[in-house]
C-alpha positions, 0 to 999 in steps of 0.5 A, a space after each residue: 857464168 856463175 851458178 845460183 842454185 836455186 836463186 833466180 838470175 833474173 825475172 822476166 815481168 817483175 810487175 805482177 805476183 802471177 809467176 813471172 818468167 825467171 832465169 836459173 842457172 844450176 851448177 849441180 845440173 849436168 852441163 847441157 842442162 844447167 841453164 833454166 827459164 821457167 815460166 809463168 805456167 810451171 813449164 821450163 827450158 833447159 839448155 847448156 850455157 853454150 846455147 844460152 850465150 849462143 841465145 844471148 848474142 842473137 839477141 843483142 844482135 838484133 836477130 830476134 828484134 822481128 819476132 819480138 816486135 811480132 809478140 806485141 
């Protein structure tokens, strides 16, 4: 994964100017710190890229496929 510093990787709405989710990755930060998802309410998640690909592989798994379809 390559590091961005302070540039988000990627923003989770983009349709608003309300403080979308977005994704960081700091490669400053320690490892198991590195990856960051902010939210749109100033909270944030911090993780290793380890758990972030873990994350991501679940994902296009399908495994998170139900709770997503709950969310709506």
């Amino acid at each position: 994964m390559h590091g961005t510093g302070t540039d988000p990787i990627a923003t989770f709405c983009g349709n608003c100017n309300c403080g979308c989710p977005q994704l960081f990755v700091d490669p400053a930060a320690p490892a198991e710190k590195r990856v960051r998802i902010t939210d749109d309410f100033g909270q944030q998640v911090q993780m290793s890229e380890e758990q972030f690909r873990d994350l991501v592989a679940q994902a296009k798994s399908g495994a998170l496929d139900d709770l997503a379809a709950s969310a709506v």
